[in-house]
N, C-alpha and C positions, 0 to 999 in steps of 0.2 A: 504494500500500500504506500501512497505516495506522502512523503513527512514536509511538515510543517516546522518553523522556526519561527515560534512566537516570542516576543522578547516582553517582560514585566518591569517595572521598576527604569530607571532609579526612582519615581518619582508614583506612586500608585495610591488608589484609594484608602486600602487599608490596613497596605504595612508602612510602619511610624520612620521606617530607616531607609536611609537612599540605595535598597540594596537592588539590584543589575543584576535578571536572570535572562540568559538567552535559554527557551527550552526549545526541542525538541519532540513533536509533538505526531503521533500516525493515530487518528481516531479518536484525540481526545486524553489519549495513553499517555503519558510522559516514556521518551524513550531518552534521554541526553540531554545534561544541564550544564548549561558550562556559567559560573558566576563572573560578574567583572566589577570591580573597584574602582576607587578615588576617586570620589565624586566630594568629599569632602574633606581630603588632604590637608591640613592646617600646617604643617610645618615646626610640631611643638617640639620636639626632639632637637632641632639644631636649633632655637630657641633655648634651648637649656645651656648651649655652648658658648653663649654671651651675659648669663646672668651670674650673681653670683648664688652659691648653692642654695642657702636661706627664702632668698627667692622663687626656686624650683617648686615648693613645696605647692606655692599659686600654681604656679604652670598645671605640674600635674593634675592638681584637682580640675585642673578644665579640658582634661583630656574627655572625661565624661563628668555630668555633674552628674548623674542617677548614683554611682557609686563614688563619690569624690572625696568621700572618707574613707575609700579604704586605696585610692592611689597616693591620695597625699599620708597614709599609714605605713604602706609599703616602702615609700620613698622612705619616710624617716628613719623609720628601723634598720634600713640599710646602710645610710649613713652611719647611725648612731653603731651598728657593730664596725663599720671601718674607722670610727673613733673612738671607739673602746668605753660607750657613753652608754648605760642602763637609766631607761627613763623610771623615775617613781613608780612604787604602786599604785600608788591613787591615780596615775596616769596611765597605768594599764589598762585598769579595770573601765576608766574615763572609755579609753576608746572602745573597750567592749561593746557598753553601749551605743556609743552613736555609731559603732561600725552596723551591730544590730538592729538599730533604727532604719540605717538606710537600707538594709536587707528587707528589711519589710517594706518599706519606701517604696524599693525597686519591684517587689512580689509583683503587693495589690496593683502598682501602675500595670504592669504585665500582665498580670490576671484581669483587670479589665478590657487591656487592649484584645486578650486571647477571645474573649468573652462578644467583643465587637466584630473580630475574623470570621465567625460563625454568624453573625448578625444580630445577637443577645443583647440588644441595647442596652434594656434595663438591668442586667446585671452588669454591663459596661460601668456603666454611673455608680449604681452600690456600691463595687469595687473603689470607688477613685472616690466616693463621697467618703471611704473607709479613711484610704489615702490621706486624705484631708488631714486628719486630725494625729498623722505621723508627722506631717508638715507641720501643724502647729504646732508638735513639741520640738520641732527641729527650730522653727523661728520663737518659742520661747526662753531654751533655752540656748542658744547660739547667736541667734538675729539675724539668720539668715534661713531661709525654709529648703535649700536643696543643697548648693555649697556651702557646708557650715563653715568651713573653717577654721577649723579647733585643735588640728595639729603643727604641731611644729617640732624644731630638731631635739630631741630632749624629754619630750613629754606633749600636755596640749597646752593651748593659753585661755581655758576657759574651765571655770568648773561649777559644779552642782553642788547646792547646800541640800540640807536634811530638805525644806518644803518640796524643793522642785524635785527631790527624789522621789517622795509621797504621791504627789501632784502626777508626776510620769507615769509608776504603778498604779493609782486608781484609770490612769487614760487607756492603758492597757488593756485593764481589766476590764472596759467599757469595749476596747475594739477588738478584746477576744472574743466576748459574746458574740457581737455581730458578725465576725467572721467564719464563725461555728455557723452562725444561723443561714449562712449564702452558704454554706460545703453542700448539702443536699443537691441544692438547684445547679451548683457549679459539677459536682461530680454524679448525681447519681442520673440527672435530667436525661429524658430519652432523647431526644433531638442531640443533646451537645455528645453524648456517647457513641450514638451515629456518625458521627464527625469529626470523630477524634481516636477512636477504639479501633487498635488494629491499621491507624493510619500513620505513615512514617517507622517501619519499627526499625530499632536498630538495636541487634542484638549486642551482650557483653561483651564477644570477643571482636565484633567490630566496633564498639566503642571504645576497646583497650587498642585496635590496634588503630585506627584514626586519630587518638591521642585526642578524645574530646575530654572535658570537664566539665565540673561542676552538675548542677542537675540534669543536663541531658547525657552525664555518662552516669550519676547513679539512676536517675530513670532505666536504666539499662542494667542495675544490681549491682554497680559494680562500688561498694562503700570506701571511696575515695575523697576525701576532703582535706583540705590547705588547715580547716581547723586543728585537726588534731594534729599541726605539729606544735601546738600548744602557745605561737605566738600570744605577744600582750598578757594576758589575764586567762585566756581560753585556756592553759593547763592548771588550773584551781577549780575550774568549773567542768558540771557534769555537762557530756555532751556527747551523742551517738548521730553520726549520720543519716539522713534520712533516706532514705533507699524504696525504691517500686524496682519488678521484674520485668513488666512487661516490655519495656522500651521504645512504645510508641511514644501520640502524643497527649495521651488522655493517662500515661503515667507522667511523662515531663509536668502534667499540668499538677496533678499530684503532689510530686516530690514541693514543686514550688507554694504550692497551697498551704502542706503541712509545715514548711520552712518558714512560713509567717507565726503561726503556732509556736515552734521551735525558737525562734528568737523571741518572743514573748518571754519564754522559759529563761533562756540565758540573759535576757536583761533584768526579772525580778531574781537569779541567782547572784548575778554581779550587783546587784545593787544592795542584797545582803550580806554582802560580802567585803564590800570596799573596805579599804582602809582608810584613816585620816591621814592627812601630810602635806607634802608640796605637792603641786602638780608639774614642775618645769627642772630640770638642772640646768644650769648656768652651762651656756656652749662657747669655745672661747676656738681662736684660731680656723686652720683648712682641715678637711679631710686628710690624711697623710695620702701618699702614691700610694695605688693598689685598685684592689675591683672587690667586687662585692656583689651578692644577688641576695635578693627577697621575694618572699612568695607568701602572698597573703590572698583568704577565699572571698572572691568578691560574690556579687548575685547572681553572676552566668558562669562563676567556677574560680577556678586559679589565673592571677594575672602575675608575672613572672618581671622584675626587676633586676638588669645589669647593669651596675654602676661602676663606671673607672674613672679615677684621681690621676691627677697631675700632682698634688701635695699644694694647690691652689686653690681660690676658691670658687673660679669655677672649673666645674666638671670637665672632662676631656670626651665623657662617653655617658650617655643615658639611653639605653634600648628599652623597650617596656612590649612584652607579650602578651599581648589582651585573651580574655578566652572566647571573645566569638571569634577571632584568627584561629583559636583550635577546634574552633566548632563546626566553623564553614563546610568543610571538608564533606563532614556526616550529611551536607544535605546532598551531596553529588553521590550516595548511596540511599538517600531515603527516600528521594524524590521519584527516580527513575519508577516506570511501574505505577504510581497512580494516577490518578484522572488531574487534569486542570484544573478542574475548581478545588482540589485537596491544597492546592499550590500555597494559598495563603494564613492555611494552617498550621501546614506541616513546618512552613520558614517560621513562621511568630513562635512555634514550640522550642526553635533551639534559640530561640529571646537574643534578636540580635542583635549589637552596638555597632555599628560603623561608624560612628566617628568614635569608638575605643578603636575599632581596628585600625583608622586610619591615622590619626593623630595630626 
């Protein structure tokens, strides 16, 4: 039969990212996807090569703001081991939570948008009316609702008293409920099962061997996560991975549902937990020569930091490995084989960031 090269994106109704699929299409079938990039290349990497390192910290966080807490995280930590610099506890535990915040942050945004792929308006909204009130602890206690900005070399520059610790937990505890009360409609609903179940799957041993992360490789079973190498605060606290088998996309949706729930957990454990102190140690001087990497679990998995010193201040090399660059890949096997209209599903399940990939 005679094939067809329909091309999507970069710019489409209702995927959120400028992502470029040429498919390959005999009847409607997806036979061959070939993806294509830079459509929003910013240039922030050789940016880093004229600031001074202190600086950087901004940069990174505008690589993406959905997770801008845990790039501007990643970066510090990794200086701070090439300077031989342990940030306080109480700044640990600090970043737990707001790394945790924007884990939920990024969920609900996602879960809504997944929820509008399939045409679920109204649970579109719910989701993102949830959202809301992760924003407002983020602009109450920061002053900013997406990029907070609360890290830096050493520790963070902002901290929480007893009220706003109180105040947070009871918010919580308001948008657990509600989040409980959308899982029925979000997972058990026949319509969104239809359209999600059995579509995209990608088993364990090709998600080990495509080198995906975060929840679209444990959607796949496979209990892999950047947390438990116990960065910041995360080895004090109890924490198991959350894992689905089936490794479609109605477990991807899954794993990230229940990872709203799961950071609930770890922010009322970190917050009983915290110690008192400083939040900052006093940073003096350059990074010494050398290199360095950091791997911290953002919302779509492990984002990978290499950093090389000149003994200056600033940097001579900043690479940053986003995980939808490791994600990409699994669509050039999940896609093949379904229908076209599966196409807008099946891409929003591996929740993708292009301007993380591109930078």
């Amino acid at each position: 039969m005679k094939s067809t090269v329909i091309p999507i994106g970069p710019q489409h109704p209702v995927l959120p990212e400028p992502v470029h699929l040429k498919l390959t299409v005999v009847d409607e079938v997806i036979t061959d996807v070939v993806p294509s990039l830079g459509f929003v290349h910013r240039g922030l990497e050789m940016l880093v090569d004229s600031r001074d390192y202190h600086q950087v910290v901004q940069i990174v966080e505008r690589v993406c703001g959905i997770c801008s807490m845990m790039h501007a995280m990643c970066y510090c930590q990794g200086i701070e081991e090439m300077m031989g610099i342990e940030a306080p506890p109480r700044a640990k535990y600090l970043r737990v939570i707001w790394s945790e915040l924007h884990r939920m942050h990024s969920h609900l945004l996602w879960l809504g948008l997944f929820a509008d792929s399939f045409g679920f308006e109204s649970l579109f909204m719910q989701f993102w009316r949830i959202r809301e009130k992760v924003l407002d602890i983020h602009e109450a206690t920061t002053g900013n609702r997406v990029i907070v900005s609360v890290n830096k070399i050493g520790g963070v520059g902002k901290d929480l008293d007893d009220d706003q610790i109180e105040w947070i937990l009871s918010e919580l505890k308001n948008i657990k409920r509600e989040v409980r009360r959308l899982g029925p409609t979000l997972l058990d609903d026949y319509t969104v099962k239809k359209r999600t179940v059995g579509r995209g799957v990608l088993t364990s041993q090709q998600a080990i061997d495509l080198g995906t992360v975060g929840p679209t490789l444990r959607a796949s079973g496979v209990a892999r996560d950047m947390r438990q190498l116990g960065y910041a605060a995360l080895g004090e606290l109890d924490f198991e991975p959350v894992i689905e088998e089936a490794g479609d996309s109605w477990a991807r949706c899954k794993v990230r549902f229940k990872e709203v729930l799961a950071s609930i957990d770890m922010i009322r454990q970190a917050a009983g937990k915290i110690p008192a102190g400083d939040i900052a140690v006093r940073v003096k001087g350059a990074p010494p020569e050398g290199e360095a990497i950091s791997r911290v679990e953002q919302p779509r998995g492990e984002v990978f930091y290499y950093i090389k010193s000149k003994g200056q201040k600033k940097l001579e090399r900043l690479r940053i490995r986003t995980p939808t660059f490791a994600n990409l890949p699994a669509l050039l096997s999940i896609l093949p084989g379904l229908y076209l209209s599966d196409v807008p599903v099946v891409v929003l399940s591996i929740d993708p960031c292009i301007s993380c990939t591109e930078r």
